[in-house]
C-alpha positions in Angstrom: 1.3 -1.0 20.0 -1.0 -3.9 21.0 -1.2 -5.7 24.3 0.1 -9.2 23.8 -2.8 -11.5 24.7 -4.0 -15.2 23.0 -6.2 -13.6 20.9 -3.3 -11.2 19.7 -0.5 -13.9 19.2 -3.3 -15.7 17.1 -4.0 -13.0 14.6 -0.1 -12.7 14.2 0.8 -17.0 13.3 -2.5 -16.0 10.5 -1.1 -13.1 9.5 2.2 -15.3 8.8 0.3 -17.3 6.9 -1.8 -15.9 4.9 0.8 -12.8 4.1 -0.3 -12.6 0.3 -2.7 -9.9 -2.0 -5.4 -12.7 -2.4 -5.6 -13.6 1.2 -4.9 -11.8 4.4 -5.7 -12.0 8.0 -7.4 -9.4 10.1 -8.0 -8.3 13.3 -11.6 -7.5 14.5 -12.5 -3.9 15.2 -13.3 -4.6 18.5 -9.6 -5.9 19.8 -8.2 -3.1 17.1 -9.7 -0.8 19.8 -7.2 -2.1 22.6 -4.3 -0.7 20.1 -2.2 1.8 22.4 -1.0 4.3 19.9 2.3 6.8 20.7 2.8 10.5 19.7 6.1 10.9 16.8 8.5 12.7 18.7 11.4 13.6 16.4 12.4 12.7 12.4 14.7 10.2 13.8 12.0 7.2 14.4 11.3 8.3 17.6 7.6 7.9 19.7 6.3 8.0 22.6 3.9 5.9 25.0 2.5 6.7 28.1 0.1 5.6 30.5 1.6 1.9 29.6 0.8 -1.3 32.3 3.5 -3.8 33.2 3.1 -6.4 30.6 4.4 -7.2 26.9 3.8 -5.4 24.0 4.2 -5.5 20.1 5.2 -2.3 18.7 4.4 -2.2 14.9 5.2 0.7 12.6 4.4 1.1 8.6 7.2 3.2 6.8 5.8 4.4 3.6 7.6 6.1 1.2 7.9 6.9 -3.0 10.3 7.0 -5.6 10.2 7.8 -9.0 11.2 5.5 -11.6 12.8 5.6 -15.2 12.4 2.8 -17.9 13.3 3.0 -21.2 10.7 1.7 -23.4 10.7 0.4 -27.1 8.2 2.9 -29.2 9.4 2.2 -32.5 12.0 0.5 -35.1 14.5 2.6 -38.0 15.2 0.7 -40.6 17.7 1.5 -43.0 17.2 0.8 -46.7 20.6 1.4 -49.7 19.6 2.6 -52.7 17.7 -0.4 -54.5 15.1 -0.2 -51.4 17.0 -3.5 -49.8 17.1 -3.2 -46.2 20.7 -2.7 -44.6 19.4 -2.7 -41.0 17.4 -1.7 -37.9 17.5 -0.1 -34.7 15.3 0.0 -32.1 13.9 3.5 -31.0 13.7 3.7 -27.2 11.4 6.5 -25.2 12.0 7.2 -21.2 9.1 7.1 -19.3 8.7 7.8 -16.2 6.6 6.5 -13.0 5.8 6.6 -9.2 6.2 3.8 -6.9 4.8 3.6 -3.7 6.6 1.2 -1.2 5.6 0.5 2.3 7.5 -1.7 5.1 6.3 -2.7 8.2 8.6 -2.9 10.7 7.6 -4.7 14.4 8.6 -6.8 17.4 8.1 -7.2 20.8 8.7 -5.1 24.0 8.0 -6.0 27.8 7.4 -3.5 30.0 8.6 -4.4 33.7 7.3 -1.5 35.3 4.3 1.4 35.3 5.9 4.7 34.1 9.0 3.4 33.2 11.2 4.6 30.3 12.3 2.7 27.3 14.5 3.0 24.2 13.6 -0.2 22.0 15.2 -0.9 18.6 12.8 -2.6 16.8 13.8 -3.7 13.2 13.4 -6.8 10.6 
């Protein structure tokens, strides 16, 4: 979770717009330090913060997870000849092969905090 300031809202309109593999925006280690960070409570999404100033936040969280994937893939070709060596027909031979995918969402939003020790439940989803 990172303190809303300027700086902060800044970093997110580049992030927006330079969301791709060739370009991306960063933050600088120095306001990555200010990050507040919260301890998983249960296998249900759940964290906790504490310690948190009146103010507003934005709560960020990366879900990463893998799956296995099948495609079928052409190795090969059977032909079929008669007996004077003409060919009749083909078929394509077809081999599974299997592979891992590794997929990772970020999920985030924003979250105000009216008062010093109070306690939330925020929903945050895209």
């Amino acid at each position: 979770m990172f303190p809303v300031t300027p700086y902060f809202m800044e970093f997110l309109e580049l992030k927006k717009k330079f969301n791709s593999r060739k370009k991306q925006a960063t933050m600088s280690s120095v306001a990555f330090t200010y990050r507040v960070e919260g301890r998983f409570v249960d296998d249900k999404g759940t964290f906790r913060f504490t310690d948190l100033k009146p103010g507003k936040y934005y709560i960020i969280s990366w879900i990463a997870f893998a799956r296995q994937k099948t495609v079928a893939v052409q190795t090969g070709t059977s032909t079929s000849y008669n007996v004077y060596g003409y060919v009749l027909g083909s078929s394509p031979i077809y081999e599974d092969y299997q592979y891992d995918v590794f997929i990772e969402n970020e999920i985030s939003g924003f979250v105000d905090v009216k008062d010093a020790g109070a306690v939330m439940n925020v929903v945050v989803h895209n």
